[in-house]
C-alpha positions in Angstrom: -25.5 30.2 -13.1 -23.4 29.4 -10.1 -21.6 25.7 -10.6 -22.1 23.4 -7.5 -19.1 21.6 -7.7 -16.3 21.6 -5.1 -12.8 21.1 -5.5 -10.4 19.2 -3.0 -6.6 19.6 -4.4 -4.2 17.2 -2.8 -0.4 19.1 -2.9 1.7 15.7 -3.4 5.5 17.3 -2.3 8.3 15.2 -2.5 11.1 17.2 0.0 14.5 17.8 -0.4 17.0 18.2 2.4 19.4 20.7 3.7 22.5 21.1 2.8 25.9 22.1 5.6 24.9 25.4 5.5 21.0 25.1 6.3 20.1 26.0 3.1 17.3 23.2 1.4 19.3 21.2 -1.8 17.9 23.2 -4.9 18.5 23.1 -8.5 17.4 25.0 -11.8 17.3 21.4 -12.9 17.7 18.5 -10.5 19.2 15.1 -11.7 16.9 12.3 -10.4 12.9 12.1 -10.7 10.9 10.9 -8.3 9.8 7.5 -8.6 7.4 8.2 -5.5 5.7 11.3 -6.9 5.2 9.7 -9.7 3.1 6.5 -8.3 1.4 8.8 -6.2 0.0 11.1 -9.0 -1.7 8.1 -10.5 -3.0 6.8 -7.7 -4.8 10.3 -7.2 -5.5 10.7 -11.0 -7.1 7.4 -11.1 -8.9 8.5 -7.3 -10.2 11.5 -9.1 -11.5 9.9 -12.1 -13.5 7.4 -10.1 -14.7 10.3 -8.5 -14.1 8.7 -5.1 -15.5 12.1 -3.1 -18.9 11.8 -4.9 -19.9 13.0 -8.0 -20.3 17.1 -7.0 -16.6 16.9 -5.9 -13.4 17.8 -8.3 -10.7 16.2 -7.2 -7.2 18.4 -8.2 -3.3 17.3 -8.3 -0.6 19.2 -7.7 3.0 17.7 -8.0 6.5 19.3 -6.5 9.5 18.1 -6.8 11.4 20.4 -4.3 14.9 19.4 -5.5 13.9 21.5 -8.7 11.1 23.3 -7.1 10.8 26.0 -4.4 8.6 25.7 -2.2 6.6 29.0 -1.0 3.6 28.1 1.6 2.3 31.5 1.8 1.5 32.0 -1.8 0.9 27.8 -2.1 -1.4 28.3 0.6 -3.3 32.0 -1.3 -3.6 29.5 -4.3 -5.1 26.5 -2.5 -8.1 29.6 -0.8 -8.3 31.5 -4.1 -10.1 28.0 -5.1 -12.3 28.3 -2.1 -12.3 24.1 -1.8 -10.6 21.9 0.8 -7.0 20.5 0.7 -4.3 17.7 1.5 -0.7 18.6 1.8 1.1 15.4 1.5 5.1 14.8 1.8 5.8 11.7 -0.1 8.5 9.5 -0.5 10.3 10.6 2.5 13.4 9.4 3.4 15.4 9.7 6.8 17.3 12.8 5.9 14.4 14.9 4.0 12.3 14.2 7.3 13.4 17.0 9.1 12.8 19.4 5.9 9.0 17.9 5.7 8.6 18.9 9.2 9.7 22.3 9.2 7.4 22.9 6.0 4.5 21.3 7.5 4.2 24.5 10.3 2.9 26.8 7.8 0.7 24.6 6.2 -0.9 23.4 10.0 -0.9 27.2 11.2 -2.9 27.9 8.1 -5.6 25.1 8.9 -4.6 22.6 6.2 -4.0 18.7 7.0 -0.5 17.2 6.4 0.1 13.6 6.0 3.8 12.4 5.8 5.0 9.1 4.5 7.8 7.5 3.0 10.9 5.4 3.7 11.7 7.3 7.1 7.8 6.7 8.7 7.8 3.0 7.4 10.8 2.0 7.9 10.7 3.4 12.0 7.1 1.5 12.3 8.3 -1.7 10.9 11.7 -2.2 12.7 11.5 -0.1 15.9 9.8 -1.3 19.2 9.0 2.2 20.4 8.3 5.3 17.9 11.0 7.7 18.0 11.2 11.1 19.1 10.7 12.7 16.2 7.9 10.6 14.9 6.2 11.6 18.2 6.9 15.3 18.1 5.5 15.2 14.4 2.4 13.4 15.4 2.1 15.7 18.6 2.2 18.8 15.9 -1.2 17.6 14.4 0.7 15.3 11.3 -0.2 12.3 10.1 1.9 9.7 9.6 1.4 6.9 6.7 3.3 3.7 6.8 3.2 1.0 3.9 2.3 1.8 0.3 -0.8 4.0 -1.0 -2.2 1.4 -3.5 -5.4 -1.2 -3.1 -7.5 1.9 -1.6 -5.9 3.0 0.8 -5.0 6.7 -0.3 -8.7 6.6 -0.7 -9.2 6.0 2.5 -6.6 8.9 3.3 -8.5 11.3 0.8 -12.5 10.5 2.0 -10.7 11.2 6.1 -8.6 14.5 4.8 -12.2 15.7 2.8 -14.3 14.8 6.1 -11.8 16.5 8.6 -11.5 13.2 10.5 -7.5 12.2 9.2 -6.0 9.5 11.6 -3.5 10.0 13.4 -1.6 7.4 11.8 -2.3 4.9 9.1 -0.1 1.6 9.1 -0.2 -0.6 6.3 3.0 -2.5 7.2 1.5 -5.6 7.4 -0.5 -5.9 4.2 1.6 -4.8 0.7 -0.3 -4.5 -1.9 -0.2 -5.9 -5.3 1.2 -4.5 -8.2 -0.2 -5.8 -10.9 -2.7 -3.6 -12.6 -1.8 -0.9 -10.5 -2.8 2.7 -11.6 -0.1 3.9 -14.1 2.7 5.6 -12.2 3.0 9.6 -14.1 4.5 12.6 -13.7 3.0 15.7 -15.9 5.5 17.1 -18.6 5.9 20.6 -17.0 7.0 18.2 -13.6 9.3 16.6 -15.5 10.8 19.7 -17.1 13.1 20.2 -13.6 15.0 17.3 -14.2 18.6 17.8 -16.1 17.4 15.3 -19.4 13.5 15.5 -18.7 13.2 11.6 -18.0 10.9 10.3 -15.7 11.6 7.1 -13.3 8.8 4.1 -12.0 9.3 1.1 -10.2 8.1 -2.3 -11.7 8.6 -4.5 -9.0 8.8 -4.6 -4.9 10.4 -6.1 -2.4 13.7 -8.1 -2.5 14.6 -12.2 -1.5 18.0 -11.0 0.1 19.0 -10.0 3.3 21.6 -7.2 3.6 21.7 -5.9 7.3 22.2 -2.2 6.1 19.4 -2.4 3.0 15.9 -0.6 4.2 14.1 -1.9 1.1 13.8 -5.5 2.7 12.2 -4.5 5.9 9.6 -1.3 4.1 9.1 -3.4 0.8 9.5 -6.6 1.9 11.2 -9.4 1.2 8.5 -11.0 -0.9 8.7 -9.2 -5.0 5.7 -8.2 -6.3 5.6 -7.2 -9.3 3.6 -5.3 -12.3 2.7 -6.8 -15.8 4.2 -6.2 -19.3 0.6 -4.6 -19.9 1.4 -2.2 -17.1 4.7 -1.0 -18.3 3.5 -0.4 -21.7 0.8 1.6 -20.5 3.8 3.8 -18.4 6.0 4.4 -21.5 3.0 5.0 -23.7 1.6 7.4 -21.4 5.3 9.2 -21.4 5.6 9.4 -25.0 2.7 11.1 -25.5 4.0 14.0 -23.7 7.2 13.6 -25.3 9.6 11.6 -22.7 11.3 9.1 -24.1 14.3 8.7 -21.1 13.2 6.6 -17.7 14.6 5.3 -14.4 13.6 2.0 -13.6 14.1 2.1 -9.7 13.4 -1.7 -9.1 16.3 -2.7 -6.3 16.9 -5.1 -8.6 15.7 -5.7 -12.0 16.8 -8.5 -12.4 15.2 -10.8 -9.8 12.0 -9.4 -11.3 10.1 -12.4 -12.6 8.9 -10.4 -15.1 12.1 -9.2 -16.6 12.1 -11.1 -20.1 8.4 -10.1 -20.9 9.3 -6.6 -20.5 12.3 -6.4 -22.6 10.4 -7.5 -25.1 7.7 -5.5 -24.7 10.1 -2.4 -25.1 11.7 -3.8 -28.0 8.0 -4.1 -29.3 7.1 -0.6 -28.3 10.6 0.8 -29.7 9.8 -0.5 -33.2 6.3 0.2 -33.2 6.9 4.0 -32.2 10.0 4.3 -33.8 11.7 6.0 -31.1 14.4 5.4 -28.6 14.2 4.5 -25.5 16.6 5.1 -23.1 16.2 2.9 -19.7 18.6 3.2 -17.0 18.5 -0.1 -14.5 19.1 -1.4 -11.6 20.4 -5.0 -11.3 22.6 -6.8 -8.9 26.3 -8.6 -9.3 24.6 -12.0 -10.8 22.7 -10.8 -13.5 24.9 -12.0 -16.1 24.8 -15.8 -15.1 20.4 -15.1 -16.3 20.8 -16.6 -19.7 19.7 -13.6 -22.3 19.7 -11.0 -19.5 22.2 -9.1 -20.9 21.4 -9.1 -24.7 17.4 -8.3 -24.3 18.4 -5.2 -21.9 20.7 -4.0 -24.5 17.6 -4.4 -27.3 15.1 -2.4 -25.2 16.9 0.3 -25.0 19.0 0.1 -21.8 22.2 2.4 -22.3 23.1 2.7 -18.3 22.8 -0.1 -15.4 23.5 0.4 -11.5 25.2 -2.3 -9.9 25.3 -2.8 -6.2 29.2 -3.8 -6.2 29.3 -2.6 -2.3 33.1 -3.6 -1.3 35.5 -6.4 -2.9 36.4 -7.7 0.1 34.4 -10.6 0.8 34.7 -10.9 4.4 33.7 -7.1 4.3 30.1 -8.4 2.1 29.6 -11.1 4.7 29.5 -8.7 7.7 26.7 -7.3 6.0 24.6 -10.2 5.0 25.3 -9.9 1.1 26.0 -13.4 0.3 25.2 -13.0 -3.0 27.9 -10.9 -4.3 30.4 -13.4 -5.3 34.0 -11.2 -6.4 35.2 -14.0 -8.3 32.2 -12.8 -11.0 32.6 -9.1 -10.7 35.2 -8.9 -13.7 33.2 -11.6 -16.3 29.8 -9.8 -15.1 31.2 -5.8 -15.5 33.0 -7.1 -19.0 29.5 -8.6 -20.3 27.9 -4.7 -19.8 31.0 -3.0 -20.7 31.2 -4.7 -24.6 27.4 -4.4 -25.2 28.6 0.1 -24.6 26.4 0.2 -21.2 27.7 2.6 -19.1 28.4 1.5 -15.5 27.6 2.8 -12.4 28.6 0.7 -9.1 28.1 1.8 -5.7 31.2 1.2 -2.7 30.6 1.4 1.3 33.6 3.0 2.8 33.6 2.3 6.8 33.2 -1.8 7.0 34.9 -2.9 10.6 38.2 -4.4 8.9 38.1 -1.5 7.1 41.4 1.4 7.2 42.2 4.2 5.1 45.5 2.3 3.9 43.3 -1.0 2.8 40.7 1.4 1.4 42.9 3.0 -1.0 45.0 -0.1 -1.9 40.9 -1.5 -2.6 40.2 1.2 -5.3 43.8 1.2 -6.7 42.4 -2.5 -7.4 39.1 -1.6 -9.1 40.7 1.1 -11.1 43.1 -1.6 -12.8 41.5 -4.5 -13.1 37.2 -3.9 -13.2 35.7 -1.9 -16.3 33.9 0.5 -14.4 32.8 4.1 -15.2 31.3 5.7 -11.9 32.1 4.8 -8.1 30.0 6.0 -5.9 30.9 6.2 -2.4 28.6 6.0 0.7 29.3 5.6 4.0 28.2 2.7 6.1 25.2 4.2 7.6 22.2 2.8 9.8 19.6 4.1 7.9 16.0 3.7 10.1 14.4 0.6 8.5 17.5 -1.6 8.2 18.6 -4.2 10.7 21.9 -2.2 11.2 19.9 0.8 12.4 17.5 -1.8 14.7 20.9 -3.0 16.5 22.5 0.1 17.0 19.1 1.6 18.6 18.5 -1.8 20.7 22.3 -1.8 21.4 22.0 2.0 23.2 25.3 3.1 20.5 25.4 6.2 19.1 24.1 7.5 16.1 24.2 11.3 15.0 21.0 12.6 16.1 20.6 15.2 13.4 18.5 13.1 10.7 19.4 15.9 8.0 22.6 14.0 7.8 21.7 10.2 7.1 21.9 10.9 3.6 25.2 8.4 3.1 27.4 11.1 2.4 28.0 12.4 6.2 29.1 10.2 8.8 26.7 9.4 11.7 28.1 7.2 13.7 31.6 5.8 15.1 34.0 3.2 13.4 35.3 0.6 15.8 39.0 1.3 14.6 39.4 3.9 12.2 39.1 7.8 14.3 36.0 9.9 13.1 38.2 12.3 11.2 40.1 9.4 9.9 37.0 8.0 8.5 36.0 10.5 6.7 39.9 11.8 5.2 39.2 7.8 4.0 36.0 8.5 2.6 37.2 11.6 0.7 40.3 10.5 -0.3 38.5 7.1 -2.1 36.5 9.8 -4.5 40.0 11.6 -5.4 41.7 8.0 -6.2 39.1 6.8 -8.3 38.5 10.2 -10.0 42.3 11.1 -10.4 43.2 12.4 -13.6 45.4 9.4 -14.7 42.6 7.3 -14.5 40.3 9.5 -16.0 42.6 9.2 -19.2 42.3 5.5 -18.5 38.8 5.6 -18.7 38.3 7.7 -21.8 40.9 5.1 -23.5 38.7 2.3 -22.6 35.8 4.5 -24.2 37.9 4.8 -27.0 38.7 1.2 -27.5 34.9 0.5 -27.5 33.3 -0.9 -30.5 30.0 0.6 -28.7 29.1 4.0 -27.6 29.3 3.5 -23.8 29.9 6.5 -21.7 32.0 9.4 -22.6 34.6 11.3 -21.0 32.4 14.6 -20.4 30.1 12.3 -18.3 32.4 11.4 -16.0 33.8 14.4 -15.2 30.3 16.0 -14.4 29.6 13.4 -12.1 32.5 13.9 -10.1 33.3 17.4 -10.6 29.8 17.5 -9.1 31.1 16.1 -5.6 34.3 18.2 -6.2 33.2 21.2 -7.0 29.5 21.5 -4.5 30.7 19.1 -1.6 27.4 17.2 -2.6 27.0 13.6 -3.2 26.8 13.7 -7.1 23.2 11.8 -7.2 21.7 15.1 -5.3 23.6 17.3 -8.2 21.6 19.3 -10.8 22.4 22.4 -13.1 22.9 25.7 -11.2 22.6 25.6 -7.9 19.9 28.0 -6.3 19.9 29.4 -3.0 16.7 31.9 -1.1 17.8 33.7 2.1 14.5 33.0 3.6 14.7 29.5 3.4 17.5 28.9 6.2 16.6 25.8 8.1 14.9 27.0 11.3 17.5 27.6 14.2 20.2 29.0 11.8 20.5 33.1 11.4 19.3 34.8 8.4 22.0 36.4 7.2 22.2 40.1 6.2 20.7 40.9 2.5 23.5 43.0 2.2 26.2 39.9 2.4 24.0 37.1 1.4 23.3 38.4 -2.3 26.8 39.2 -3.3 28.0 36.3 -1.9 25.6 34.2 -3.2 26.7 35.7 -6.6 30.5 34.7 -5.9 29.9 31.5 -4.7 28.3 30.7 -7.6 30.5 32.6 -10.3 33.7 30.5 -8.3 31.9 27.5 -8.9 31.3 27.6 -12.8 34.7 28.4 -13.3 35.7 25.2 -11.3 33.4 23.7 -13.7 34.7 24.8 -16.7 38.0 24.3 -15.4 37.1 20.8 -14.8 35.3 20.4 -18.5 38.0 22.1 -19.9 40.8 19.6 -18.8 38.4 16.1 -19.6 38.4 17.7 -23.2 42.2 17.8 -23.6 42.6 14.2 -22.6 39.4 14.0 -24.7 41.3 15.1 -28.0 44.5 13.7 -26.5 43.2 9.9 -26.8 40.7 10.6 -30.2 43.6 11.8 -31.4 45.5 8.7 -31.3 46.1 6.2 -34.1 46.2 3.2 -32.2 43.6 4.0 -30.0 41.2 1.1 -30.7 43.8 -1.2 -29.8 43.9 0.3 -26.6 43.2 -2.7 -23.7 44.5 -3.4 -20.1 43.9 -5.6 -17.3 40.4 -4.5 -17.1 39.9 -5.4 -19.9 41.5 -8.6 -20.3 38.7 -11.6 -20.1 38.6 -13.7 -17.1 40.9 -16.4 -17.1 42.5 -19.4 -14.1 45.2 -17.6 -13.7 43.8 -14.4 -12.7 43.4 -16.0 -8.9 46.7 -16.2 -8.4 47.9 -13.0 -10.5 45.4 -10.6 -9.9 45.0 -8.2 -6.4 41.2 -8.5 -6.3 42.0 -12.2 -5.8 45.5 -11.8 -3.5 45.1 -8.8 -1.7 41.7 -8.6 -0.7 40.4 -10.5 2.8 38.3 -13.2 2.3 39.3 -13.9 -1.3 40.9 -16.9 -0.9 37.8 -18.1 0.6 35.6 -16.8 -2.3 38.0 -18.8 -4.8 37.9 -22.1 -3.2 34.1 -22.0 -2.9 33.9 -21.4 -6.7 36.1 -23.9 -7.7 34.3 -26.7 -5.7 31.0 -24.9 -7.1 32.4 -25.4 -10.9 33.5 -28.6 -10.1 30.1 -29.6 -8.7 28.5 -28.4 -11.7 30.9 -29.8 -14.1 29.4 -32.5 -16.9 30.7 -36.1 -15.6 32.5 -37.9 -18.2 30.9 -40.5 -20.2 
């Protein structure tokens, strides 16, 4: 008896980009999961389970992470006929520098009669900010793709799905204007064998949208909006429940800003709930931003759920630098109390640092993170450079303003420079950008780091960590967060416009390459465990402090270079001190 049913299979493809060479960023395991895939998937599980194509019709998921994944139309496209239904190839989660990469896959997909929808950061943020579309939104839509703008929940990927299984897609679908709500939002998941590509199999999800501030280079005001929205406590133990069962016990929470999520107290303690009740252990890496610690019991319940690493927005420690920018609320007379409060409670510390602000030099630059190394606690820098990415105000001014921007989208990716510095030359710019990662990662203060680890009563973040984060940048001229495990390479996939090269020369130097490059690791691993045994090896080592170290005290703002070197700071002091004073109890 022949079944009846049909099958429409929506391919949900979250692009990588290419790297200086052409070739698309591809790992035997990635580092980051996608947050986007993820809150896709359930939108289209819970789709498929309310059978939204009528009863006779299976609804089928497929989820690829290209950053771990390759990609191979032809045979994708024999897989999707071999079922004999209809299909959706949609790139999500798009950002400016993947677009290009989502465009050059979409031919094969459009030649072989399948619709392609694109959304994403790069499509929304272009729609919300931008008077006129720009060229390449206009040469994608003239190819036959759809663009989507805005977020997929409250039906509207249902709306996408019924137009994609009736052959009458929209051009474009714009959703800018009306964000949805979160709360009781389909569960955001990823299937385990997704998961798998990722270095520690963790999986990432967002619990809340949209941020109050107003930084001029941030895209997430202007595509989220500046009004949060948040999910419940209900909704996030359904997430990690759903995770657990499959065995994933590690997640991302990509909120800009945990923090100034209403709902942050009610899911701590939900996870500390969960984390008794299961008896496992969770490990949550966060987001927050440089006032978290002033949130009385912020600090404490994170640490009880289960959250072992925190991303903090630090951004420069010049204050007139944050200023130019819009980011009032980073205040540098808190950086050292608020970094301290993490760095005793063991959380490993991530900040992230914009090299290219107008005041900015190469000299002032370096003298900046001779600063952070002595006197904040932190484990990784990051380094960007000050971009406009599409969807910011920066990017809005410079397109309004006729200045110019690199034209190749490949490259806004905050680790190549796309446009010019009022002061600094453009090969001074970037001998300053490259020169702040070998500073902060130098070996002295390497040591200095693992001796702070030493000193720690708490686990916090070892040496081995740290060296794998940078040697990532060092040793793959890749900005670490796009690292993974063994890079992979596949002759055929050369962006389109570059030479294929010869099978003959591209194999055996493929090989080399990548023999040259795991003996730079190892090199690199090698050395971090000397000054590993070096410091473990020492006595005294849990007496072991420095300036870093050192709790905040009056004197520090007349003592200390974050407070006498910097521009601005004298400003920043004498606004705190009439702030205290303000808030100071009255006597009697």
């Amino acid at each position: 008896m022949t079944s009846s049913r049909e099958i429409f299979t929506c391919v949900m493809i979250k692009p990588t980009h290419y790297d200086d060479d052409g070739y698309p960023i591809l790992w035997w395991r990635s580092l980051i999961p996608s947050n986007s895939l993820a809150a896709m998937n359930g939108l289209l599980l819970d789709a498929a389970d309310r059978r939204i194509l009528g009863p006779d019709v299976d609804i089928r998921g497929l989820t690829i992470d290209e950053p771990n994944t390759r990609i191979d139309p032809p045979a994708l496209i024999a897989g999707l006929r071999a079922t004999g239904g209809k299909a959706l190839i949609a790139f999500v989660g798009v950002q400016s520098n993947q677009f290009p990469r989502a465009v050059d896959l979409s031919r094969p997909f459009l030649a072989a009669g399948y619709p392609v929808v694109i959304g994403g950061f790069h499509v929304s943020g272009c729609l919300a900010m931008l008077k006129e579309r720009p060229a390449e939104l206009v040469a994608a839509e003239a190819m036959g793709i759809t663009l989507f703008a805005g977020e997929a929940e409250e039906g509207r990927l249902d709306r996408v799905l019924r137009d994609a299984w009736a052959g009458t897609l929209q051009p474009v679908y714009d959703y800018m204007a009306d964000l949805p709500s979160l709360a009781g939002a389909p569960t955001p998941f990823l299937p385990v064998d997704t998961l798998r590509g990722t270095r520690n199999e963790f999986s990432s999800f967002d619990l809340g949208r949209g941020c109050p501030y107003q930084c001029s280079f941030c895209t997430i005001i202007n595509v989220q909006g500046r009004k949060s929205r948040f999910r419940t406590a209900d909704d996030l133990e359904r997430i990690i429940r759903s995770n657990w069962a499959q065995g994933i016990r590690k997640f991302f929470i990509t909120d800009d800003d945990l923090a100034r999520n209403k709902n942050w107290e009610a899911f701590f303690d939900r996870m500390i709930e969960l984390r008794a009740e299961l008896k496992i252990r969770l490990e949550i890496f966060v987001q927050v931003d440089t006032g978290c610690h002033r949130i009385p019991g912020f600090i404490d319940k994170a640490v009880a759920a289960g959250v072992s690493r925190v991303f903090i927005g630090l951004e420069n420690i010049n204050p007139d630098n944050l200023l130019h920018v819009q980011k009032r609320q980073n205040k540098i007379t808190d950086y050292r109390h608020m970094l301290q409060q993490w760095w005793k409670h063991g959380v490993a510390i991530y900040a992230g640092y914009i090299i290219g602000f107008p005041a900015d030099t190469k000299e002032k630059i370096l003298r900046d993170i001779e600063i952070i190394k002595r006197e904040l606690p932190i484990n990784v820098l990051e380094f960007f450079f000050l971009s406009p990415l599409p969807g910011s105000a920066d990017h809005k001014a410079h397109v309004e303003g006729g200045h110019w921007m690199d034209p190749d989208l490949n490259k806004l990716d905050l680790f190549h420079r796309v446009v010019h510095h009022p002061t600094m030359s453009d090969r001074e710019w970037e001998e300053a950008y490259h020169a702040a990662w070998r500073a902060f990662y130098s070996w002295d203060h390497i040591e200095t780091m693992s001796r702070r680890g030493a000193a720690s009563q708490k686990k916090g973040m070892n040496i081995d960590e740290i060296i794998e984060f940078y040697s990532m940048y060092a040793v793959e001229n890749l900005h670490p967060l796009e690292g993974g495990i063994l890079r992979r390479k596949h002759r055929r996939d050369r962006r389109p416009g570059l030479p294929l090269v010869n099978p003959l020369l591209f194999y055996p130097a493929h090989a080399v390459e990548t023999l040259v490059k795991m003996a730079k690791f190892a090199w690199y691993y090698g050395r971090a465990r000397l000054i590993h045994r070096r410091v473990h090896a020492d006595p005294n080592r849990k007496s072991y402090t420095d300036i870093a170290l050192t709790p905040p005290n009056a004197e520090e703002f007349e003592e200390l270079g974050l407070f006498t070197e910097t521009t601005g700071a004298e400003g920043a002091i004498r606004r705190k001190q009439q702030l205290d004073a303000a808030t100071m109890p009255k006597a009697g």
